[in-house]
C-alpha positions as CSV (number, residue, x, y, z in Angstrom):
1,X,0.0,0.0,0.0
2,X,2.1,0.6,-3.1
3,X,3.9,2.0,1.1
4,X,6.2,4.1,0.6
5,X,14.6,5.4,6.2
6,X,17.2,9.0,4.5
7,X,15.9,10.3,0.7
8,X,12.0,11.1,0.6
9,X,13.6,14.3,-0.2
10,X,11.5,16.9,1.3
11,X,12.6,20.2,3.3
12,X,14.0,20.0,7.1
13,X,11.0,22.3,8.3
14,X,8.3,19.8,7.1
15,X,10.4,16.7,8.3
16,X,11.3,17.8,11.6
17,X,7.4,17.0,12.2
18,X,6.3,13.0,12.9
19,X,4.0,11.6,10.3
20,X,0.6,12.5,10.8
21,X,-23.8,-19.8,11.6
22,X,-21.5,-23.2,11.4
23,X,-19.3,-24.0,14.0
24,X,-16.1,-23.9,13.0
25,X,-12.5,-25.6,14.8
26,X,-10.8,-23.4,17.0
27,X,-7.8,-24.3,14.7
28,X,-9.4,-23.5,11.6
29,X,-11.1,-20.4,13.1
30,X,-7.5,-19.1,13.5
31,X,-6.3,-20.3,10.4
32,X,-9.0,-18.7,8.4
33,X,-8.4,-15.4,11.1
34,X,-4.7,-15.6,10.0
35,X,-5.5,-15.5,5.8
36,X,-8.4,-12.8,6.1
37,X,-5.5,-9.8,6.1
38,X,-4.5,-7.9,3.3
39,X,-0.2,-4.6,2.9
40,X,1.0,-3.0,1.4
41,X,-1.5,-4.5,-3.2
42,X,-4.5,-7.2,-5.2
43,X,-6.2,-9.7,-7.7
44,X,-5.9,-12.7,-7.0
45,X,-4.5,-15.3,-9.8
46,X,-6.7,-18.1,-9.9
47,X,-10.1,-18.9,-7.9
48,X,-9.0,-21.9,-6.2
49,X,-10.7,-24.9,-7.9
50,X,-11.6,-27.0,-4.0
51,X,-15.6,-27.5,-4.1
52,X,-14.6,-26.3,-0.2
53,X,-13.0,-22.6,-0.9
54,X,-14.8,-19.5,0.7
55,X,-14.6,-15.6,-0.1
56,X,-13.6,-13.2,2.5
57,X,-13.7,-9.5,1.7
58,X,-11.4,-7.0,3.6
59,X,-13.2,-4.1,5.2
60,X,-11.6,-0.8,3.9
61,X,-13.5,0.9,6.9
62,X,-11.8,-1.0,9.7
63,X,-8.5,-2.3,8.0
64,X,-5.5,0.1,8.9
65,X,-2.7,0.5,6.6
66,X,0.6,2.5,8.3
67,X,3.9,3.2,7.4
68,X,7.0,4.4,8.8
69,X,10.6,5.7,7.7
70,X,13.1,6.3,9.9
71,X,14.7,10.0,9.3
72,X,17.8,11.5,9.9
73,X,16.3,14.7,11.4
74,X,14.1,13.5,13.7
75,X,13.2,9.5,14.9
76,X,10.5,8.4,12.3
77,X,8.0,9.9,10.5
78,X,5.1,7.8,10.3
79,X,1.5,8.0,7.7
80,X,-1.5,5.8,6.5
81,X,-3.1,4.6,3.5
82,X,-6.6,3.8,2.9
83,X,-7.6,0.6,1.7
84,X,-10.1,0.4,-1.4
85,X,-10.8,-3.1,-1.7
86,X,-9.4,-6.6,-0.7
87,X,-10.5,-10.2,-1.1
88,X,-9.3,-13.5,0.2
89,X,-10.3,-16.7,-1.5
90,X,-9.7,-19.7,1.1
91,X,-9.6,-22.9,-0.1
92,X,-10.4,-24.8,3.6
93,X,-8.6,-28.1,2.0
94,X,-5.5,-27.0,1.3
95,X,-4.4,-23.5,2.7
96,X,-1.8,-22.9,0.9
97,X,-3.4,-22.8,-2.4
98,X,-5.4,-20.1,-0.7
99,X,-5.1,-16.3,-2.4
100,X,-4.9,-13.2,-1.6
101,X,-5.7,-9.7,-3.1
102,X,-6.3,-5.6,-2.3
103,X,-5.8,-2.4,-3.8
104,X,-5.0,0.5,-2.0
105,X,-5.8,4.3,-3.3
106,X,-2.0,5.8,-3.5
107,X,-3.5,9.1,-3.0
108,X,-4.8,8.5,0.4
109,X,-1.4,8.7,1.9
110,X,-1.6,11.2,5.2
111,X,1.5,12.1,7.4
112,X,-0.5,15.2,9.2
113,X,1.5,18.0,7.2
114,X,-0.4,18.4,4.3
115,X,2.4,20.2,2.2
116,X,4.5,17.1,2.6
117,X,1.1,15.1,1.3
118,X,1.2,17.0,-1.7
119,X,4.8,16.1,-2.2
120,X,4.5,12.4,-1.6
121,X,1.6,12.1,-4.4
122,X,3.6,13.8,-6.9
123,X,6.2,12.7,-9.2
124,X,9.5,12.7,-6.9
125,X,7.2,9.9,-5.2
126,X,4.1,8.0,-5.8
127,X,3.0,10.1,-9.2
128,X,-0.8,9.4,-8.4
129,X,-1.5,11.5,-11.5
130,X,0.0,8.4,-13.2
131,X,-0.7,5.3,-10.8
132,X,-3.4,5.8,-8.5
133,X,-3.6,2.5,-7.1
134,X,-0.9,0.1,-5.1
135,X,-1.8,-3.2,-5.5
136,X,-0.7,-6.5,-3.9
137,X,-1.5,-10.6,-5.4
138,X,0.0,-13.6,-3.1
139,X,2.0,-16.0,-5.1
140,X,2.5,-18.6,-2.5
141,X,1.2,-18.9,1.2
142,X,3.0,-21.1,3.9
143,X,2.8,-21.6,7.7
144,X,5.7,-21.2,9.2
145,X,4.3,-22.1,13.4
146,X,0.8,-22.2,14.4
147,X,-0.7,-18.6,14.6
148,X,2.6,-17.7,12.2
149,X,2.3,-17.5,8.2
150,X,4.4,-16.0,5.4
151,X,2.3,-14.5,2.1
152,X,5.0,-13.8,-0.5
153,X,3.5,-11.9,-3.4
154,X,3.5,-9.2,-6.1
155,X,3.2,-5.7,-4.7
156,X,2.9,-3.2,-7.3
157,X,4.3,0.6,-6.6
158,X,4.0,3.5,-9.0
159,X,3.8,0.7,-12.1
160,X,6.7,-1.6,-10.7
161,X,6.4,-4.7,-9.7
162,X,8.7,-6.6,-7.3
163,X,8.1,-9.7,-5.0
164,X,7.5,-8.7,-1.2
165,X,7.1,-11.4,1.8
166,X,4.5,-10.6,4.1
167,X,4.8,-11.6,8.0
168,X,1.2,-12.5,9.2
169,X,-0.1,-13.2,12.7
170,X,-2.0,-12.4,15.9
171,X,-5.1,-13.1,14.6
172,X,-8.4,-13.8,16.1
173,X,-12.0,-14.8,14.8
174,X,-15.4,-13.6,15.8
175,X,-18.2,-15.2,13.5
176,X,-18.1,-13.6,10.4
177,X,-15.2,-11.4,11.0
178,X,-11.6,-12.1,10.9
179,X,-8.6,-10.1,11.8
180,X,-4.8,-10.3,11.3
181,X,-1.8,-8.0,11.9
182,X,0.6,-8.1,9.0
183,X,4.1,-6.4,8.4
184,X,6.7,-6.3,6.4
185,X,9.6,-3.9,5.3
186,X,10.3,-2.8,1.8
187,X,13.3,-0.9,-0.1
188,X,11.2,2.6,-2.1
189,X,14.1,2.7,-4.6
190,X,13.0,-1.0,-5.9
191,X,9.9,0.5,-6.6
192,X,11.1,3.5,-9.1
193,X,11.1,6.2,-6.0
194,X,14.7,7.5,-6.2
195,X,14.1,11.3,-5.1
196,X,17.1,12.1,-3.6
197,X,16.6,14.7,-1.4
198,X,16.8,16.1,2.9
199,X,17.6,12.8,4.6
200,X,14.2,10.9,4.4
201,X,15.2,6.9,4.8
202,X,15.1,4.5,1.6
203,X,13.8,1.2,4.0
204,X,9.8,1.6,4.7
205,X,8.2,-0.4,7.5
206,X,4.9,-1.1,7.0
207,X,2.2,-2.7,9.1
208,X,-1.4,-3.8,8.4
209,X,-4.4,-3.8,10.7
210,X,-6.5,-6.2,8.4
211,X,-10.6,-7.0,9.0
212,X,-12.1,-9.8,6.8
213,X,-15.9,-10.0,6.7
214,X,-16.9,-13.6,5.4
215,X,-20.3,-12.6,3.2
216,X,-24.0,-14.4,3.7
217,X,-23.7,-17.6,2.3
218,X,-26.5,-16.5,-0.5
219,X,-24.7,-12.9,-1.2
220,X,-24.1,-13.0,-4.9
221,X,-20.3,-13.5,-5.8
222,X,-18.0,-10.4,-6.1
């Protein structure tokens, strides 16, 4: 969320200022908690083909999107991105043929300082004239301990695409809502934003807040 530590390149003054009804397992309740996130991009390949997968959609209301780069003028500055839409197709056989998708409006981005807002969406940064959206598709989904997964997948930033592993946990399930805290750390040079300028970082951590809602069973497909 395509999303953006020392080259965002904008004057001292600004960055001297932070960034603005079935019962289900307890296992699989977590397991489906766990895959209902999102971070920071998302259509999904293929619907998976098990007669047992099931759509979750990410709420763009209550998911959170933050970022943060560390900066040599002052500890971090930190901002947000909106979410505009996100789906995860389980497939309750198999989870790692599960998939993951969103899209997050690159113009949402808000550090608090509006003039540095301005800057980010132009063309030193994310160019939201150009690519309005950040997307992100998994490519491959594995478990790494119980309540512990890793999504790699393409994240797509101002038109460039690069591969991105995503660290998912702390989940929890509530009938027909999911949540999952995601995070990973990407490099903003990978992804076509070179601006060299006053000593804003080139690493950007990023952490997701994600809500799935799992839709009535006879809501027509998205």
């Amino acid at each position: 969320m395509p999303l953006l530590h020392s080259e965002l390149g904008l004057p001292a003054r600004l960055y001297d200022r932070p960034f603005g009804g079935a019962r289900v397992q307890p296992r699989k309740r977590l397991q489906v908690a766990i895959l209902a996130l999102l971070a920071v991009a998302l259509a999904a390949p293929e619907p998976c083909s098990s007669a047992h997968a099931s759509a979750w959609e990410l709420d763009p209301a209550a998911t959170r999107i933050a970022f943060s780069v560390k900066n040599l003028s002052v500890a971090h500055v930190e901002g947000t991105f909106r979410l505009t839409s996100g789906r995860v197709v389980l497939d309750d056989g198999d989870l790692s043929r599960s998939t993951i998708e969103a899209v997050i409006d690159a113009g949402s981005v808000d550090t608090d300082e509006p003039e540095r807002d301005a800057h980010l969406r132009s063309a030193d940064f994310l160019d939201v004239a150009r690519y309005p959206t950040i997307a992100f598709r998994s490519t491959r989904i594995e478990q790494a301990d119980g309540d512990h997964w890793k999504v790699t997948g393409d994240l797509t930033v101002r038109g460039t695409t690069r591969s991105v592993i995503l660290d998912v946990q702390r989940s929890t399930a509530e009938g027909s809502r999911a949540s999952a805290h995601v995070s990973t750390t990407i490099e903003r040079r990978d992804f076509g934003i070179t601006y060299s300028g006053f000593a804003v970082g080139k690493q950007v951590a990023i952490t997701i807040d994600a809500v799935g809602i799992k839709p009535p069973a006879d809501a027509p497909p998205g």
